[in-house]
C-alpha positions in Angstrom: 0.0 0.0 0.0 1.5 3.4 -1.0 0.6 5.7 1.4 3.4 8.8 -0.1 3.4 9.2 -4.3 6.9 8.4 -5.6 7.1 12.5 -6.1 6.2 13.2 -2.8 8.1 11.4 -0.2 10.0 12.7 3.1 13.8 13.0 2.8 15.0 10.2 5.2 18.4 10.0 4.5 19.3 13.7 4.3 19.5 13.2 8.4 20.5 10.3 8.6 23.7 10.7 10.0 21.9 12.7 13.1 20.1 10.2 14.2 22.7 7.5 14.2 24.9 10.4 16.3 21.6 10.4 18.2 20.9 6.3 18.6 25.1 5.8 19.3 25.0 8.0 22.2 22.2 6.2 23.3 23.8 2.8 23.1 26.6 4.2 24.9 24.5 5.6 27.9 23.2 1.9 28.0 26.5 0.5 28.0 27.7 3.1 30.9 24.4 1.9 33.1 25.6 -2.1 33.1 28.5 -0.5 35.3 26.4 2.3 37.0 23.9 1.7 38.5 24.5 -1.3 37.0 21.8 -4.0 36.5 19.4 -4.7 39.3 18.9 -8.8 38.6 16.4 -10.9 39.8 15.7 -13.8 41.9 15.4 -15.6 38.7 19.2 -14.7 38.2 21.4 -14.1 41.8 19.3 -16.6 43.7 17.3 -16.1 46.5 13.8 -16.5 48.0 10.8 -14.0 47.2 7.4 -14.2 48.7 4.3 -12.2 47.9 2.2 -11.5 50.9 -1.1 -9.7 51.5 -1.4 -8.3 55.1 -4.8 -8.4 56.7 -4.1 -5.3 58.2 -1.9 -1.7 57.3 1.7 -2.2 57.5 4.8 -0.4 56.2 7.6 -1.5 54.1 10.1 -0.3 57.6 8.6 -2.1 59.8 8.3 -5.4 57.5 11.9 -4.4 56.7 13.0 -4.7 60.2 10.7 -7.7 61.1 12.6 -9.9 58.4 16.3 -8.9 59.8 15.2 -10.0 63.6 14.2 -13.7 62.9 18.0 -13.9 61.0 17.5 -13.2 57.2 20.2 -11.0 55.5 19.6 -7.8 53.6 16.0 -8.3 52.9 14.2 -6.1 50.2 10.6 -5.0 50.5 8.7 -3.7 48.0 5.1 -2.5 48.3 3.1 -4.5 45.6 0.3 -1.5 43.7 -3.4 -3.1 44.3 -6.2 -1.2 44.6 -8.2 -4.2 45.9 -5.3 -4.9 48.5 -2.9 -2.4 49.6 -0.8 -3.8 52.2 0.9 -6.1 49.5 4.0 -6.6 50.0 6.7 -8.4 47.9 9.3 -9.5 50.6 13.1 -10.9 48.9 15.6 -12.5 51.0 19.2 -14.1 50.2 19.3 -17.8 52.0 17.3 -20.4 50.0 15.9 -23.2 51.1 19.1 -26.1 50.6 19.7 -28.5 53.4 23.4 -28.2 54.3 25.6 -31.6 54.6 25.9 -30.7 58.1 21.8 -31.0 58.2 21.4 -34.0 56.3 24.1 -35.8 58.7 21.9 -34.5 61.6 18.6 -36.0 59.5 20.3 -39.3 58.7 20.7 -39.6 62.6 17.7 -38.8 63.8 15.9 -41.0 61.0 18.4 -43.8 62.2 19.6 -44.9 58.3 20.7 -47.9 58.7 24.0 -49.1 57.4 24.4 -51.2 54.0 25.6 -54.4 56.5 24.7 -54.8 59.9 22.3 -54.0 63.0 20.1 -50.9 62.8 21.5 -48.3 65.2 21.6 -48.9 69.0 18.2 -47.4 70.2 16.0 -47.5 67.2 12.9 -49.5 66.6 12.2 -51.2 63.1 9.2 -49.4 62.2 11.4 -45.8 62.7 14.5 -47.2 60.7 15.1 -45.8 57.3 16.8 -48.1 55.1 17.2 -45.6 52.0 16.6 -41.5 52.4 16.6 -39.0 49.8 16.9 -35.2 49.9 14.8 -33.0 47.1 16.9 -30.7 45.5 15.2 -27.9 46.9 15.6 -29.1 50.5 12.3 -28.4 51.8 11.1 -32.5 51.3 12.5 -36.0 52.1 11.4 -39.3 50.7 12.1 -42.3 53.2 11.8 -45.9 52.2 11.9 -48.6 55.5 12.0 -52.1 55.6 8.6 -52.9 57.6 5.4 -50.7 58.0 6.6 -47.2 59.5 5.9 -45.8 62.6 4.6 -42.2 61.3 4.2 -40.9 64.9 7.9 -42.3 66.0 9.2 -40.7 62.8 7.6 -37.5 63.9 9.2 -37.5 67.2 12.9 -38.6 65.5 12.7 -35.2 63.9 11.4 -32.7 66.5 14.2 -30.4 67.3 16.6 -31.6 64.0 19.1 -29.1 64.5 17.7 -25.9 62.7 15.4 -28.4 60.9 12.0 -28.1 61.0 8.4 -29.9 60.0 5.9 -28.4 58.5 2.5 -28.2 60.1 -0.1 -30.6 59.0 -2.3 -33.5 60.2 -0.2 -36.3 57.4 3.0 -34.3 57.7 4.8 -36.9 57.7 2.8 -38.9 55.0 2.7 -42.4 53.7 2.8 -42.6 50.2 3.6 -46.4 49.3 2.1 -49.1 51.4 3.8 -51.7 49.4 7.3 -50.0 49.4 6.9 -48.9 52.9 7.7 -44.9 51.7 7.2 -42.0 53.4 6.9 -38.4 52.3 8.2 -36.0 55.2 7.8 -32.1 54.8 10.2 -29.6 56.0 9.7 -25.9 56.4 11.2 -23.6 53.7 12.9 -20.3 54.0 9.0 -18.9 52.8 7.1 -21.4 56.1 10.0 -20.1 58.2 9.5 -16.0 57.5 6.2 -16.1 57.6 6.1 -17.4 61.2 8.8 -14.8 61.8 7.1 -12.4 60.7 4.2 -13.7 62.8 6.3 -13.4 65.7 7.3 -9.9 64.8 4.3 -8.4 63.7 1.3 -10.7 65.5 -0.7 -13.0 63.6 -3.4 -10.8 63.5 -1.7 -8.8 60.6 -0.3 -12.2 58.7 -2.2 -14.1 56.7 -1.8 -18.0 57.0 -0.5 -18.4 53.4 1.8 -16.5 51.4 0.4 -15.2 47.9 3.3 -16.5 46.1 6.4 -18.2 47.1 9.8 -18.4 44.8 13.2 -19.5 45.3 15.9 -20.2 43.5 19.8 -21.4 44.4 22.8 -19.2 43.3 24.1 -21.9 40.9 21.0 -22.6 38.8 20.1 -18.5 38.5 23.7 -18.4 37.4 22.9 -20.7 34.5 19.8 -19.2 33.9 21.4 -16.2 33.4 24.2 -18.3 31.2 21.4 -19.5 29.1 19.3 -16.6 28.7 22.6 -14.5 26.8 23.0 -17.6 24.9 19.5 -17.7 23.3 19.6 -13.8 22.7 22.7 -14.2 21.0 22.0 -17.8 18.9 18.5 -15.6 17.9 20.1 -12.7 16.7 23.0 -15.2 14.7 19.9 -17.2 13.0 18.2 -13.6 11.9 21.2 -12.5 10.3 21.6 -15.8 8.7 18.1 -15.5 7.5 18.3 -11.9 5.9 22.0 -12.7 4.3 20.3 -15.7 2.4 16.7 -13.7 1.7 17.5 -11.0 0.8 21.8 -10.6 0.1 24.6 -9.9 2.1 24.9 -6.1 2.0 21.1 -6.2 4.0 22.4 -8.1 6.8 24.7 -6.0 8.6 21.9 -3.1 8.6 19.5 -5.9 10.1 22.0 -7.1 12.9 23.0 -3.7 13.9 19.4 -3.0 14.2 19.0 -5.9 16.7 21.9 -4.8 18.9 20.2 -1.3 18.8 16.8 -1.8 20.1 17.8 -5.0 22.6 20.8 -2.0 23.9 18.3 0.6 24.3 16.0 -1.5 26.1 17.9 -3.2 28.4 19.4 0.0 29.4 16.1 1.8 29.9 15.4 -1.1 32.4 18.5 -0.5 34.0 17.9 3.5 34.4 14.6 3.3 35.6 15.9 0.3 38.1 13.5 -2.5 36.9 14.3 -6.3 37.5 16.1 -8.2 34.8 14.1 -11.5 35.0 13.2 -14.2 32.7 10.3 -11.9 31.5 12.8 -9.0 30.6 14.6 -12.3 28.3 11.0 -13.0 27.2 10.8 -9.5 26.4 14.1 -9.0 24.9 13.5 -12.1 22.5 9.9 -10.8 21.4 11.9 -7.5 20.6 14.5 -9.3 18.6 11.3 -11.0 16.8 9.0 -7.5 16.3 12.1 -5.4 15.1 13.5 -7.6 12.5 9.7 -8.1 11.2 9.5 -4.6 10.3 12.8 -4.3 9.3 11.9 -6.6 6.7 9.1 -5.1 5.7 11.2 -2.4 4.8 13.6 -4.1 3.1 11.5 -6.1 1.1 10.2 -2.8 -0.7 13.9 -1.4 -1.0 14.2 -4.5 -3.2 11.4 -4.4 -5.2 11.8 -0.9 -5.8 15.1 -1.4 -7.0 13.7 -3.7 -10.2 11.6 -1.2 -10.5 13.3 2.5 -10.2 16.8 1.1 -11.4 17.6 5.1 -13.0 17.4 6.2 -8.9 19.9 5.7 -6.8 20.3 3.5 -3.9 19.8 6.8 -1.5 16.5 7.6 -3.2 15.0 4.1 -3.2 15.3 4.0 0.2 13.9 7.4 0.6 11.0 6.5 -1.5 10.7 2.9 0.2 10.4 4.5 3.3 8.0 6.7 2.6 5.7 3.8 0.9 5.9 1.9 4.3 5.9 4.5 6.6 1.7 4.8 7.3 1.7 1.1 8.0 4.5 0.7 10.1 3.0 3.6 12.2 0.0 2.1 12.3 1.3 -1.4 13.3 3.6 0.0 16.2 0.9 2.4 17.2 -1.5 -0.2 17.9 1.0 -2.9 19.3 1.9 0.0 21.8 -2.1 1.0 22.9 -2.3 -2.6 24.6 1.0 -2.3 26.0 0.3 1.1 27.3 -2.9 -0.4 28.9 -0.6 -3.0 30.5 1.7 -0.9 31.7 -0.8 1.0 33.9 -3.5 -1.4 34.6 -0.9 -4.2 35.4 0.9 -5.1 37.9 4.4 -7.2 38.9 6.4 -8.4 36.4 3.8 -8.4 33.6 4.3 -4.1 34.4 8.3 -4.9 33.8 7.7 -7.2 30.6 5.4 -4.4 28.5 7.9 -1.7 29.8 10.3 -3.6 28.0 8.5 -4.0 25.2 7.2 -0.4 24.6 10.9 0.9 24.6 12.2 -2.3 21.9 8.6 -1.8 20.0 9.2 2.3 20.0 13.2 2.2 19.4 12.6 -1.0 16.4 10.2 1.2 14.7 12.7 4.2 14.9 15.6 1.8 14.0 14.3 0.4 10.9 13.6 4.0 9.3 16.8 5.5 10.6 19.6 2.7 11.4 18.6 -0.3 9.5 18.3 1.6 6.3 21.1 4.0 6.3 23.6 1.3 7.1 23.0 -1.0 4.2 22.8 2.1 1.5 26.2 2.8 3.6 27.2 -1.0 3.0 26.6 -1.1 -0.3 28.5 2.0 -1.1 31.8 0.8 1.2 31.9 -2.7 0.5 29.6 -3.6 -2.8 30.4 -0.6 -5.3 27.1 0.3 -5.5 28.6 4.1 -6.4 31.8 3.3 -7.3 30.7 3.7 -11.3 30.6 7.4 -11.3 28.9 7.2 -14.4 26.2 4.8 -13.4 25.8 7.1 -10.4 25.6 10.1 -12.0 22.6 9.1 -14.3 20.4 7.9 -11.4 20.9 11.3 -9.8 19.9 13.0 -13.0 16.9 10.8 -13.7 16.0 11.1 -9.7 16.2 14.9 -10.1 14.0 15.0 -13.5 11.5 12.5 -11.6 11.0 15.0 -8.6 12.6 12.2 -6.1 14.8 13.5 -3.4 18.2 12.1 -3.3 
């Protein structure tokens, strides 16, 4: 759909060399904010556990603050949570995770009385309270016991009271049978999220606690390491494939304008979350990758009418064809972007959490990948083609597009 008449169209590339100024000193500013502030990550990246609770009655983010750093928990962050229909939300982050130390499962083993591989069980322990096989869930909060006649759940309750700093969680068939046949047993353990809630029962009363936390999370330091491993991997193995993919559809001198594109928008929105200190989660690389995705869509679209106009206009020269592709495009990229961004916009104010964070993120790429295809995408392959191509080194050939451009009313 032309929306500007070949005679008519905006000169893009005349300023083309201010806006890359412009979009270079913005990828530098992003590149300055990884060091300072630097990039506030996370649970899903440094580790950690993160509950979400409501409070049944007004609190403040000082005095949950303080409650947290009484009953032992290190540099705790609390943030109030925006909900009209609850305001005493409150998300509550904390640095020990729930993992069971070697020093704890010794204690557990003990108390359980494992029995050895050969021999009598332990001095002092009954049959039906002798573990022959315990395992330990990775995230340290469960234990699956196996025994060699029907168990003794009551005995196996009293063997763990007062574990070290181990402790069970309440319930009626905590611990639980699971396998009648196999003689298992499914024992729960309090996590870092059972054990600040009662400390902040403690602290606070349990008049203003609620029973259940809204939303518990943890994760160790090792895995959100990986995480975090992995989730620069898959932006990078993306943005390899895309350049692969415009290289073969369209031709080589597209792809660097496509790539540098990429590393524009992802910069500039990554930095923006870093200045306006939001979390860089697994929704920010959810984010990041549906930026990669939207930008180097319309960057396509543009660059599948550069090429088509250049069978068509082959007297212009490669400056004007982009000028005049541009303009042919630019109504319905508008129009795309501006609608993409509406529901965002509604997200970003009506939402709430990460899913705020995530269309934060996505306004800035879908806003900066709009701008990016016009004015960075573009410029760079007509400056491509000229470096590396030839596509002016025939002065002649150059000099009768320009002619013909000028005759045509096109702006070069």
């Amino acid at each position: 759909m032309e929306i500007i008449k070949p005679g008519r169209q905006f000169n893009f590339m005349k300023w083309r060399w201010h806006f890359i100024g412009a979009s270079v000193s913005l990828l530098v500013l992003s590149l300055v904010s990884f060091f300072v502030p630097g990039p506030k990550l996370g649970t899903d990246f440094k580790g950690g556990t993160e509950i979400e609770v409501a409070f049944t009655k007004p609190v403040n983010a000082g005095d949950v603050r303080t409650a947290v750093e009484h009953v032992g928990f290190n540099s705790p962050e609390v943030v109030s949570v925006a909900d009209a229909q609850n305001p005493n939300r409150f998300l509550i982050r904390v640095q020990e995770v729930t993992v069971l130390t070697e020093a704890d499962k010794d204690i557990l083993r003990k108390r359980m009385c494992l029995a050895p591989e050969e021999g009598s069980p332990p001095a002092g322990c009954v049959p039906s309270a002798t573990a022959s096989e315990i395992k330990f869930s990775p995230g340290g909060d469960k234990i699956s016991a196996r025994y060699d006649s029907a168990p003794d759940l009551e005995a196996i309750r009293k063997q763990l009271s007062g574990a070290g700093g181990v402790e069970l969680r309440a319930g009626a068939n905590n611990p639980m049978l699971t396998s009648e046949r196999d003689h298992r047993v499914e024992i729960q353990l309090k996590s870092r999220g059972d054990q600040l809630l009662d400390g902040l029962r403690s602290q606070l009363g349990a008049d203003k606690v609620p029973e259940a936390a809204m939303r518990v999370e943890w994760i160790g330091p090792k895995a959100g390491a990986q995480l975090r491993d992995a989730a620069i991997k898959s932006i990078a193995v993306a943005s390899f494939f895309i350049m692969a993919y415009i290289a073969f559809r369209f031709d080589m001198r597209f792809a660097p304008g496509g790539i540098v594109a990429l590393v524009h928008d992802v910069g500039i929105a990554v930095g923006a979350m870093i200045f306006t200190r939001r979390e860089i989660t697994l929704s920010t690389v959810a984010a990041i990758l549906t930026i990669v995705g939207y930008s180097i869509t319309d960057t396509v679209v543009v660059y599948d009418r550069i090429r088509e106009n250049l069978g068509k206009h082959r007297n212009l020269s490669f400056a004007a064809v982009i000028n005049l592709s541009v303009s042919e495009m630019l109504g319905r990229t508008l129009i795309t972007s501006g609608v993409t961004s509406l529901a965002l916009v509604a997200f970003l104010v009506w939402g709430t959490g990460a899913l705020k964070d995530f269309a934060f993120a996505l306004l800035v790429g879908i806003v900066v990948g709009t701008y990016s295809s016009i004015y960075v995408a573009a410029p760079i392959t007509e400056w491509a083609d000229r470096r590396f191509f030839g596509g002016s080194a025939d002065q002649k050939k150059a000099l009768t597009r320009t002619r013909a451009a000028k005759k045509a009313g096109a702006v070069v």
